[in-house]
PAZA-205946 format. One record per residue (C-alpha): residue in three letters; x, y, z. Coordinates in steps of 0.2 Angstrom, whole numbers, padded with zeros to 4 digits, always signed. Layout:
residues N
ALAXYZ
...
//
This chain:
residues 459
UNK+0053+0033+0307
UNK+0039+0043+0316
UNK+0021+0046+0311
UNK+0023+0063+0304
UNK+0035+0067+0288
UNK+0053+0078+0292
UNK+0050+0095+0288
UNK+0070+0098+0287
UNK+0085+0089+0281
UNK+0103+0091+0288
UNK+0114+0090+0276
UNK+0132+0084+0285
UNK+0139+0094+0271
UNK+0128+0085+0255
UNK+0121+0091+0242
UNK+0134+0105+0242
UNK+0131+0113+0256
UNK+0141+0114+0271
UNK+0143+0103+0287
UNK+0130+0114+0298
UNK+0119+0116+0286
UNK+0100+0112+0289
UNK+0088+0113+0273
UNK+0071+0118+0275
UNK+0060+0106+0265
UNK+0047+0121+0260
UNK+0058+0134+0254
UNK+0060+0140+0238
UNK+0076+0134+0235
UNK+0085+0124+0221
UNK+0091+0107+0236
UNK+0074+0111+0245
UNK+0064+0109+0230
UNK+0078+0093+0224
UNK+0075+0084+0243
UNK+0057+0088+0244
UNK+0054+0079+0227
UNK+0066+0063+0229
UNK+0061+0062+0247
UNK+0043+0057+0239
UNK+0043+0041+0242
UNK+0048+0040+0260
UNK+0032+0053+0263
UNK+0022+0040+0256
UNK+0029+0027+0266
UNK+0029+0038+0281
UNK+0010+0040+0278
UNK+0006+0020+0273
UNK+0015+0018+0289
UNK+0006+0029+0300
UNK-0011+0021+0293
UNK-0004+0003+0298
UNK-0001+0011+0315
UNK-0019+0018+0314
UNK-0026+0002+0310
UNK-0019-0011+0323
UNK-0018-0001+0338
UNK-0006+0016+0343
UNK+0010+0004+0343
UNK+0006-0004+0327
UNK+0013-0022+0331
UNK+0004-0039+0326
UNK+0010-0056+0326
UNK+0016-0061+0308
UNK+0001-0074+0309
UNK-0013-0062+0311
UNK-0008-0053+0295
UNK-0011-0060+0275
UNK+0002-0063+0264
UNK-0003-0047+0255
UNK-0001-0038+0270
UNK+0015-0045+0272
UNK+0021-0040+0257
UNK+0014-0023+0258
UNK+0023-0023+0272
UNK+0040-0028+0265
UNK+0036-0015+0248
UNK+0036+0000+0263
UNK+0053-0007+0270
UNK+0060-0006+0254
UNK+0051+0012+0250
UNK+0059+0017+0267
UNK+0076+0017+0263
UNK+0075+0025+0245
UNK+0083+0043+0249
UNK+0092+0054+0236
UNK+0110+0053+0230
UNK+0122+0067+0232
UNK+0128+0076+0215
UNK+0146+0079+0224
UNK+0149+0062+0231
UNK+0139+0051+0223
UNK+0132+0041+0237
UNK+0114+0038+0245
UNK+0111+0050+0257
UNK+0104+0036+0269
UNK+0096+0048+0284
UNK+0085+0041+0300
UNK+0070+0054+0308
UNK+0076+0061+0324
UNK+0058+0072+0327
UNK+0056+0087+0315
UNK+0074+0082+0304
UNK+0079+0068+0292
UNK+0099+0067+0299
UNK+0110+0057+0286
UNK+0121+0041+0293
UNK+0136+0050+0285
UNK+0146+0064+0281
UNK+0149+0068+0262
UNK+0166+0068+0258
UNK+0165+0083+0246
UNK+0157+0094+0262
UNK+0152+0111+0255
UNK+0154+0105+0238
UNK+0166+0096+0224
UNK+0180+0111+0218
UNK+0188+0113+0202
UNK+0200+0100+0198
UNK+0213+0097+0185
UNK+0217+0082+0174
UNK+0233+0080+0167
UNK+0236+0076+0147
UNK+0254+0074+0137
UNK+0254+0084+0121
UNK+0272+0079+0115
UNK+0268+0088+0096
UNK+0264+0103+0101
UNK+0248+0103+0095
UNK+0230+0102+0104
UNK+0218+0096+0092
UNK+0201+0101+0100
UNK+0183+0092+0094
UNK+0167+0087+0101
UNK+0166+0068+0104
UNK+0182+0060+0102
UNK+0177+0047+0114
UNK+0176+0031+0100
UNK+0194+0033+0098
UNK+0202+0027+0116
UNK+0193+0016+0129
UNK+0186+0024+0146
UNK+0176+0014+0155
UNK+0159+0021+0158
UNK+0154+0011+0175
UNK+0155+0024+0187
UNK+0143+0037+0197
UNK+0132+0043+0185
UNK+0137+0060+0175
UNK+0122+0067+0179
UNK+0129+0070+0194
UNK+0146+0080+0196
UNK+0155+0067+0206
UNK+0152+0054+0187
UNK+0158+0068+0178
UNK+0173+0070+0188
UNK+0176+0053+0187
UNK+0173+0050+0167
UNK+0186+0064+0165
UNK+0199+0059+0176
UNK+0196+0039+0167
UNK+0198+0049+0151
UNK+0213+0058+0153
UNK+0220+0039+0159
UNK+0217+0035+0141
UNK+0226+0053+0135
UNK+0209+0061+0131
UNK+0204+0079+0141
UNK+0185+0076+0144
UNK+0177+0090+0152
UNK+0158+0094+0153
UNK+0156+0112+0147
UNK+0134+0110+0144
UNK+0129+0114+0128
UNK+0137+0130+0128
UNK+0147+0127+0111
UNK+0162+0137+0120
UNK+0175+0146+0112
UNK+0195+0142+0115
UNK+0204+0159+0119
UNK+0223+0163+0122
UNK+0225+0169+0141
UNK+0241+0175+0144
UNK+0249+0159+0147
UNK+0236+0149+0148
UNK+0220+0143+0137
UNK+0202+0147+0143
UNK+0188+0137+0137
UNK+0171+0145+0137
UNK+0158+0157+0133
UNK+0157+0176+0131
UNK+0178+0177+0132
UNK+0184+0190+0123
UNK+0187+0190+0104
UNK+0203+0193+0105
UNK+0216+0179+0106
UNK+0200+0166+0102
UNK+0207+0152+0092
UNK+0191+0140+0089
UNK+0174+0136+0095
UNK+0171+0121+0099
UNK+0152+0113+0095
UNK+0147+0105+0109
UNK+0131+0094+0106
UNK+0139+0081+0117
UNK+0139+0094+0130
UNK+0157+0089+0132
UNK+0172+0095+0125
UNK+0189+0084+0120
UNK+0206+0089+0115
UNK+0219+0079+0113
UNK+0239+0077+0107
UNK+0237+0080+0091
UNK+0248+0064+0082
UNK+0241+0053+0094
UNK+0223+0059+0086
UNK+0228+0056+0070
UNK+0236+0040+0077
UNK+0220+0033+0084
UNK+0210+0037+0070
UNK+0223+0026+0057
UNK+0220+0013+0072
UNK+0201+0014+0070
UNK+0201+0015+0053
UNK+0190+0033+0054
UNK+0195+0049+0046
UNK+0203+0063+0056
UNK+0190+0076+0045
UNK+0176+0069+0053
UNK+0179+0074+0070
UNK+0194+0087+0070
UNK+0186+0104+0074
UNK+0204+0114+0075
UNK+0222+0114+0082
UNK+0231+0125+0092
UNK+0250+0126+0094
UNK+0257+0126+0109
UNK+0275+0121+0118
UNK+0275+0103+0119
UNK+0273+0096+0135
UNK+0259+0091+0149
UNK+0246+0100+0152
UNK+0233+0103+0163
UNK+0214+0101+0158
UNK+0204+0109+0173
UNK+0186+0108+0176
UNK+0180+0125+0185
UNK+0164+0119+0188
UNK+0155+0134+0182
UNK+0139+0138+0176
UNK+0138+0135+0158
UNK+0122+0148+0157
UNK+0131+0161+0162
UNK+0135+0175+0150
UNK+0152+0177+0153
UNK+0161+0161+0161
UNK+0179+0152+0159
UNK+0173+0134+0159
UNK+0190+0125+0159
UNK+0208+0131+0161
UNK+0225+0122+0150
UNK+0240+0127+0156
UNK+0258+0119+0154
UNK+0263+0112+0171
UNK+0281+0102+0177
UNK+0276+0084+0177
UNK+0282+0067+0171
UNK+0269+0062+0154
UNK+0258+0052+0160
UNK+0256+0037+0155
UNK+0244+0029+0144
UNK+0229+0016+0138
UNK+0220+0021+0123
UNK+0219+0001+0119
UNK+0206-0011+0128
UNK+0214-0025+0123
UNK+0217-0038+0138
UNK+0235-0046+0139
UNK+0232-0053+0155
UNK+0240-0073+0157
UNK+0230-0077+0173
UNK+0214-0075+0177
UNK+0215-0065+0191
UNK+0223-0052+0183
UNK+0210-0054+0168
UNK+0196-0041+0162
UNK+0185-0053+0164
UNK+0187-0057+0181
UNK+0191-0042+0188
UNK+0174-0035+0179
UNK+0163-0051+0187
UNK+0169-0051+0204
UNK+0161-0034+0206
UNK+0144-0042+0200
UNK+0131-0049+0210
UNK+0117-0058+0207
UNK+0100-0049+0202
UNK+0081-0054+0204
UNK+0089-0075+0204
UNK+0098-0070+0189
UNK+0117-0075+0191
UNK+0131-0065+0189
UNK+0135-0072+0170
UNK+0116-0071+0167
UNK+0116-0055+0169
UNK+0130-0047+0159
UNK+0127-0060+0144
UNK+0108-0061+0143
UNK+0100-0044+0149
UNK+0093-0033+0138
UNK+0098-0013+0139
UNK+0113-0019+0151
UNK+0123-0006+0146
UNK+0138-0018+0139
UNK+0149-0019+0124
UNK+0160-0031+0114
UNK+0176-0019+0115
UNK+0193-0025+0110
UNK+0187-0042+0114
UNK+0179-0039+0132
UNK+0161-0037+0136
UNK+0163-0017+0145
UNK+0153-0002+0148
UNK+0163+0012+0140
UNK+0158+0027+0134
UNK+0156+0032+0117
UNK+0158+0014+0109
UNK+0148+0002+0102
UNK+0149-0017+0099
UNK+0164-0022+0089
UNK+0159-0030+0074
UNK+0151-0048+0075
UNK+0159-0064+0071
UNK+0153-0066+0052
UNK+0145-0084+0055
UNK+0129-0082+0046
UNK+0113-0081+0055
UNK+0112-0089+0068
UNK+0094-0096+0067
UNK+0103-0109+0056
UNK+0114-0116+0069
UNK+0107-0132+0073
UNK+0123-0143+0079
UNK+0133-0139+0093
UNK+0152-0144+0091
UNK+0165-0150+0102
UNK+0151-0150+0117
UNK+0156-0163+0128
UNK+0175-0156+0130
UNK+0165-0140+0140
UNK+0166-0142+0157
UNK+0150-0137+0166
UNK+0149-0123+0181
UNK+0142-0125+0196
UNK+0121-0123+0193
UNK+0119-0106+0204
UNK+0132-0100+0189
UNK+0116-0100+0177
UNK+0103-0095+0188
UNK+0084-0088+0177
UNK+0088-0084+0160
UNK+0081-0067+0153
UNK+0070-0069+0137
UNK+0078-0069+0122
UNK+0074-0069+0104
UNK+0082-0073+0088
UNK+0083-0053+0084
UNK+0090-0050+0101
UNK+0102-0067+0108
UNK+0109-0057+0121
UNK+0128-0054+0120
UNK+0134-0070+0117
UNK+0123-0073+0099
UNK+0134-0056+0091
UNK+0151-0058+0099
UNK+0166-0054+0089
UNK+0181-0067+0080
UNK+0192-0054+0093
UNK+0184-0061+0108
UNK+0197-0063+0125
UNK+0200-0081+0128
UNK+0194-0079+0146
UNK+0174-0074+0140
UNK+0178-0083+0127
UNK+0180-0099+0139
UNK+0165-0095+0153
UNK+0154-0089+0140
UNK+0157-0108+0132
UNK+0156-0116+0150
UNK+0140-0105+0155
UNK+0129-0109+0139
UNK+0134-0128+0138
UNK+0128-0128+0158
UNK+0112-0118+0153
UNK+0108-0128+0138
UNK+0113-0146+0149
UNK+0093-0142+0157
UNK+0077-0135+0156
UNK+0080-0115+0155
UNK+0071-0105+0169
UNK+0067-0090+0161
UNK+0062-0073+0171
UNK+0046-0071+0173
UNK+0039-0089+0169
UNK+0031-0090+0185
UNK+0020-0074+0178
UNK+0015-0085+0162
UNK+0004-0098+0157
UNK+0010-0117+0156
UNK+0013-0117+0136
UNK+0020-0100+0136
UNK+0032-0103+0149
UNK+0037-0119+0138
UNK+0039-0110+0124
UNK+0050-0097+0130
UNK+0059-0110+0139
UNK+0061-0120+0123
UNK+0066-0105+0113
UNK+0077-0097+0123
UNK+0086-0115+0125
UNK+0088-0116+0105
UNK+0095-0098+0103
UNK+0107-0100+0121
UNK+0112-0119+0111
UNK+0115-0108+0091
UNK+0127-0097+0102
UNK+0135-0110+0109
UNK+0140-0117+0090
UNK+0143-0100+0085
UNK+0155-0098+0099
UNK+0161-0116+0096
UNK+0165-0110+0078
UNK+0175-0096+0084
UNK+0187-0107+0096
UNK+0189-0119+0081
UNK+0195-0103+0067
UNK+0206-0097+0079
UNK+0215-0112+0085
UNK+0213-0110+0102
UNK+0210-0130+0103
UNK+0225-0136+0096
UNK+0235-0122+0104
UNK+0228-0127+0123
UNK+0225-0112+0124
UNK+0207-0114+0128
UNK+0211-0128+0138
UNK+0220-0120+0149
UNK+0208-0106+0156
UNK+0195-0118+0155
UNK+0205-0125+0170
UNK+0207-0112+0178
UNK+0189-0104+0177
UNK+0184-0121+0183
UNK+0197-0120+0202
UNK+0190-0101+0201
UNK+0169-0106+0200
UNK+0168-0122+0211
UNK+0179-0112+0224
UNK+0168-0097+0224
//
């Protein structure tokens, strides 16, 4: 990194433009003006560093015991600031760049060079009939743990996780567009003709859905929700698959097709609108599958994480702890509240994880337990089973909670000694639910137990 700040950035095809392309950081432009503000922080870093430079000599080195620890950290912050770049909308990756003189030249290509196209999703509508609604999202699973759709890459990827699940998920803004016959095709959007227009669509989820229209109605007995709730109209068409396209237009434009349906010649795709996990192993479990792609965060540990932190973007759904979109938490076991829990049952036949498994404990309360205090009767044997292994480890010693060492003696205890009685009332409550279910007497319990504990003390 020099002394003085890149005036321009080339793109290697980010940020929609093309491979050649080099942006000018001071022109009035919508990805000058994007760069300029998300490379914020790497001027300020840029400019601490040149002040550093300034202060110990023109090559700015000092030997780490001339320095404070406050420098040192200071030191470390700007590292850290250093290599915060922005993220490309078209292929969802941080555009990690080095200086070379005047340019900020990113490490990588973007694999959508000159920008993401239009794309279609394919959808079976057996009935011959599109029902079309604005959120119909609480119906199927789609898991939400993608880029993020404020980006076009997460949308992409959220509609082609949709259509997996038989839902057609395309982002349209809030353009509340209208549904139109095209020839042989159906357009989605706004300022179409009003002829052949067959429903408009209200959009404050700035998405539109459309799906077969028995399988609707099929979801909805399922869910136990009515269809007139969400249903905004049905059109006939020739059963069949269809295309779902996502043109990538501007909604703010007058006149603009946002999406295409057309009937094309393929096999129906196959379906999940069930969470439900039927897996026998562990390795072909949810559960596993989901924490194997977890790390541990800030000396939290993997399970800490996804079963203690607050706003962690996880749901109890069909069982499984998940990020999906649309869906909230199944319905909590109906154990009574759980400050009342004083006895744990059936401890001792827990096996423990290994220690690192447990790691600092967010801060919890009695109104907020974390995941485990509201999980459902309907939870899968394999979180059912770490869940039990990780509270009976967490509640076996004292409870490191996150940010103790920022608290004072007796408050630090406290929290400790509280979280401790809420992680020990989960434990029972979970208990409870192993004992209803008998998962005990079917060794059912026993058996992933087993097979969680070859899986942790190998890892």
């Amino acid at each position: 990194m020099t002394d003085t700040f890149p005036t321009k950035f080339a793109t290697k095809g980010h940020f929609g433009c093309q491979l050649g392309d080099v942006v000018d950081l001071s022109a009035e432009s919508d990805t000058a003006r994007y760069l300029s503000h998300s490379l914020e922080t790497v001027r300020m870093g840029t400019g601490a560093l040149a002040r550093l430079r300034e202060a110990f000599g023109s090559n700015g080195t000092v030997s780490s015991d001339e320095i404070s620890e406050e420098l040192k950290e200071t030191l470390e912050n700007l590292r850290e600031i250093m290599r915060v770049f922005p993220e490309c909308s078209h292929c969802g990756q941080r555009v990690s760049s080095v200086a070379d003189g005047d340019v900020f030249i990113p490490k990588f290509e973007c694999a959508e060079a000159g920008g993401l196209k239009a794309y279609d999703v394919l959808v079976g509508i057996p009935s011959g009939k599109i029902a079309f609604a604005n959120d119909l999202r609480n119906l199927v699973v789609i898991a939400d743990d993608g880029p993020s759709v404020n980006g076009l890459i997460g949308q992409k990827v959220l509609t082609q996780s949709a259509a997996s699940a038989g839902l057609a998920l395309v982002f349209v803004g809030n353009s509340c567009p209208s549904v139109v016959k095209a020839g042989e095709e159906l357009h989605v959007g706004c300022g179409l003709p009003k002829k052949g227009r067959l429903g408009t669509i209200v959009t404050d989820l700035w998405w539109y859905s459309a799906m077969d229209h028995d399988f609707f109605i099929e979801r909805c007995a399922a869910e136990g929700l009515d269809p007139e709730d969400f249903l905004d109209f049905v059109v006939d068409v020739e059963p069949g698959v269809y295309a779902f396209s996502d043109e990538l237009a501007d909604p703010h434009e007058d006149a603009v097709v946002l999406s295409k349906i057309r009937k094309v010649d393929a096999a129906a795709p196959a379906i999940s609108a069930s969470g439900v996990d039927t897996a026998t192993r562990l390795e072909d479990s949810q559960f596993w599958k989901y924490l194997s792609r977890r790390r541990e965060r800030g000396g939290m540990s993997r399970l800490g994480d996804v079963f203690c932190t607050l706003g962690g973007g996880l749901d109890w759904i069909d069982g499984g702890l998940r990020s999906v979109s649309g869906r909230e938490d199944d319905i909590a076991y109906a154990g009574g509240k759980l400050e009342d829990r004083k006895v744990v049952r059936l401890h001792k036949r827990i096996p423990l994880l290994p220690e690192k498994e447990v790691g600092i404990i967010y801060p919890l309360g009695w109104d907020y337990p974390g995941k485990l205090g509201i999980a459902p009767e309907n939870i899968d044997p394999y979180w059912l089973a770490a869940s039990m292994m990780f509270l009976a480890t967490a509640t076996s010693q004292p409870v490191k909670v996150l940010g103790g060492d920022r608290l004072t003696e007796e408050k630090r205890l406290e929290q400790s000694e509280e979280n401790r009685a809420i992680l020990a009332a989960s434990l029972d409550l979970l208990c409870e639910i192993a004992e209803v279910r008998g998962l005990w007497e079917s060794g059912r319990l026993e058996a992933v137990f087993t097979e969680l504990v070859a899986a942790f003390w190998k890892d």
